[in-house]
N, C-alpha and C positions, 0 to 999 in steps of 0.2 A: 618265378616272376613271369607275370603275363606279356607278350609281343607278339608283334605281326610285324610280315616285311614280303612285298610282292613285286619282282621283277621280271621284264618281259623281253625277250630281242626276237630281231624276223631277219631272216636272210633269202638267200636263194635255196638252202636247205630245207624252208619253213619258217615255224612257228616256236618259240619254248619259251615257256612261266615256271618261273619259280614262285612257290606260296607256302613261307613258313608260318607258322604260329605255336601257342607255347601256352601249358596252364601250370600249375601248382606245381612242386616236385620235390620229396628232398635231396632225389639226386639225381645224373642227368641220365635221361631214357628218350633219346632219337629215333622215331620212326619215319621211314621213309619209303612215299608210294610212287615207283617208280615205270612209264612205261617198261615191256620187256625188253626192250632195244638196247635200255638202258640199264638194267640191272647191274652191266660190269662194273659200272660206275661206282656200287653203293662200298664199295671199300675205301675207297679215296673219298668219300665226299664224309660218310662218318669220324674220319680221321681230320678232317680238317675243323668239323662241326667241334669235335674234342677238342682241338687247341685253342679254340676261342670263345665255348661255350661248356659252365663248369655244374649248371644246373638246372633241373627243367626237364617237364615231359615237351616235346617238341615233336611236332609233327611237319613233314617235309614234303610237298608233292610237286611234284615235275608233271609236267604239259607238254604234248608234243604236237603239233599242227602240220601234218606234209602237205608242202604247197605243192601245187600239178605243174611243170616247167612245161610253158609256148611250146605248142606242136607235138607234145607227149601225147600217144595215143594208147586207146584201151585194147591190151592186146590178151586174145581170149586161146585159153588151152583149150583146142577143140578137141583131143584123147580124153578130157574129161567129161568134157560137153561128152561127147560119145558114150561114154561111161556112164554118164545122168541117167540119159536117155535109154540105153539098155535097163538099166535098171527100173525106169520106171514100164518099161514094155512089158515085165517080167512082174508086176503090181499089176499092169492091166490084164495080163494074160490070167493072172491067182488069184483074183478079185473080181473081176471085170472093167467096163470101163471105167476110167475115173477121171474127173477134173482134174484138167491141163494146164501145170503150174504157171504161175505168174512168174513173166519172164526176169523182174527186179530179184525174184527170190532164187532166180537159179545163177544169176551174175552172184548174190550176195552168197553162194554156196562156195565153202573153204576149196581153193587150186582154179577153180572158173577162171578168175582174172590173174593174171599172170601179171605178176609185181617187179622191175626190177630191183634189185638188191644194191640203194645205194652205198655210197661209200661214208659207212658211220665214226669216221675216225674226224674230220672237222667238228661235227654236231656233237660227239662227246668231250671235243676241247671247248666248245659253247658251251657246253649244259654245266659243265666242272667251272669255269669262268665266272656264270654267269651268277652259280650258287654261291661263288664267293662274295660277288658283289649283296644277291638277298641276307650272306651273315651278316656284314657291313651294317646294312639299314636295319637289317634284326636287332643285331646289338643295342642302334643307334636309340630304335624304340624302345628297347628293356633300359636302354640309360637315363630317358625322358622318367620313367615309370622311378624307376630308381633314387632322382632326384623328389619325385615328386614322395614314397616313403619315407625317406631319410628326413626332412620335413618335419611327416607326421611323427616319426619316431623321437625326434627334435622336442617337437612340443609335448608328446606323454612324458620326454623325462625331466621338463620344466615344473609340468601339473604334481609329478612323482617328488622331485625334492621340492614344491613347495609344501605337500603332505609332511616330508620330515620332520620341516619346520615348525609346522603347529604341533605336529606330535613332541618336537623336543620342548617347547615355546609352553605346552600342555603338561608335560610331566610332573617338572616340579612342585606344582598347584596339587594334580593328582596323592601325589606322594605327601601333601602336608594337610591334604586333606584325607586322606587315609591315619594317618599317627592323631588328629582331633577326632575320628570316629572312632579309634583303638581308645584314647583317655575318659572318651566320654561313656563307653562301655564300661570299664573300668568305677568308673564315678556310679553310673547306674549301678550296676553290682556290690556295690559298698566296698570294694578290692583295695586293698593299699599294696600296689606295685609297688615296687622298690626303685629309685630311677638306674641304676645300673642291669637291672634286669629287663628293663622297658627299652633302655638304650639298645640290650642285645636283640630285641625281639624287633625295630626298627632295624637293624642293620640287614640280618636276616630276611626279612622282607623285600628292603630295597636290594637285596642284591637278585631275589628272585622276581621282580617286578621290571627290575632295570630294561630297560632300551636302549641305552646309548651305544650299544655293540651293535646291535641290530642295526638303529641310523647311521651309524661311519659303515657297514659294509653296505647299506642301501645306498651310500653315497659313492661308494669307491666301485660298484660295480655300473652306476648310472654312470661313471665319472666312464669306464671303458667302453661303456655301451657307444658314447661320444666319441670316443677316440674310432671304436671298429665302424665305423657312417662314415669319419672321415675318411679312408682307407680306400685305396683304387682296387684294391684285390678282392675275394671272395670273403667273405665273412656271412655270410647268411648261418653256417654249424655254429661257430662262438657266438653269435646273436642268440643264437636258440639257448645254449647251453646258460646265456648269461640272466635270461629270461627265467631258467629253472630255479636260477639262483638268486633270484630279487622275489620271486613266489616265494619262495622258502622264507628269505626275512620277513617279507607279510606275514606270512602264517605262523611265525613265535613272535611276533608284535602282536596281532590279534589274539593267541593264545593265552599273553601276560595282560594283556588290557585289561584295567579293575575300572573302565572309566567310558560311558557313554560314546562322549566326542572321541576321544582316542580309537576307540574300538570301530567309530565310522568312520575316521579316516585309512586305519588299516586295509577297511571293506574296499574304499573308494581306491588304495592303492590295489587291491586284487584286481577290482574292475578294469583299471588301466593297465596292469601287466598285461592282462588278459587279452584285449585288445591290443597292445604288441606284439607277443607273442604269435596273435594270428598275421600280425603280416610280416611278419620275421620269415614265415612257411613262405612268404613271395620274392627273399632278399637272398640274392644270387651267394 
């Protein structure tokens, strides 16, 4: 199921965002791009991601912004400096002269600026905090989306058992006009059937043409498909599995269809499994 959820806090530490979002999945794969400040973090924060989220590729990125604290100055290792510098004397001496770097690119050189080394133990009680709150609003969005499926999945299976209906509503016409093509043939042919043996060849028939096994199980699994929407818990795997099993009675209704209409309405229920089915892939 698709979500997004983006939260921000600022302190005297800085800056930190959280920006989750989420596509397709059928099971759940957390990734997370974390400054390296941050990396300790990614054990506790996947473990938590796991208690409250059960499916979904999910992508998780942290932001970190250091603010410059009033009267912090820039303080330069000049043993480096020093060391630049030899080194670039030692290019002028093996090359000759050479263009005199810009002075922004030798600040911007790794050990130049000499960094304190804050104290990361608040800012990682922030960044863990503050992701819990982004599950929060993550969730909250996958539950908006969730409502809004359940819905759609609502109405295919209203569209689904009115198809039964014309299919059962349909049958018995099918089936009695089936036994006047079977007599009429017979007539044509000059045949004098016997009515006991005509009896057996109708029974036979109907039992291989029948549907109404196929309609009470297209009804008893639309009947659970309702039941697992209503449900606070995870059902997106029985949605799927229940989706393989409502294709399936399509497709021995459509294989015994001897009847135009019937045969299109089977089609129209593949068409709408079909389209369940695909957002069954987004239902947690």
């Amino acid at each position: 199921m698709t979500g997004y959820a983006r939260v921000e806090r600022a302190g005297e530490w800085g800056r930190i965002s959280w920006e989750m979002r989420s596509v397709n999945h059928r099971y759940l794969d957390v990734l997370f791009k974390l400054p390296e400040e941050f990396r300790a973090l990614e054990g506790d924060l996947r473990a938590m991601a796991g208690t409250r989220i059960s499916r979904g590729k999910i992508e998780c990125a942290l932001r970190y912004q250091r603010e410059v604290a009033p009267g912090e100055h820039i303080v330069l290792d000049l043993n480096r400096v020093h060391q630049l510098r030899n080194a670039l004397d030692q290019l002028n001496a093996e090359f000759g002269a050479m263009t005199a770097p810009e002075p922004m690119r030798l600040l911007a050189f790794p050990g130049v600026v000499r960094e304190e080394r804050a104290d990361f133990a608040p800012l990682l009680a922030e960044a863990r905090g503050l992701f819990d709150e982004a599950i929060t609003q993550f969730s909250d969005s996958r539950a908006g989306e969730g409502a809004r499926l359940a819905q759609f999945m609502l109405e295919r299976c209203d569209a689904l058992q009115a198809l039964v209906e014309q299919i059962r509503a349909r049958y018995p016409l099918v089936r009695d006009q089936w036994l006047e093509r079977l007599r009429a043939r017979c007539r044509d042919l000059g045949v004098d059937v016997e009515p006991q043996r005509l009896a057996q060849e109708v029974v036979l028939t109907s039992q291989r043409l029948d549907i109404e096994e196929e309609m009470s199980r297209l009804v008893s699994h639309l009947q659970e498909v309702r039941q697992a929407l209503g449900r606070s818990d995870a059902v997106g795997r029985r949605l799927d599995f229940l989706m393989q099993e409502l294709n399936r009675e399509a497709n021995t209704t459509s294989s015994k269809s001897q009847d135009a209409e019937m045969t299109r309405c089977a089609v129209d229920m593949k068409v709408i499994i079909e389209q369940m089915r695909e957002q069954v892939q987004n239902i947690e």
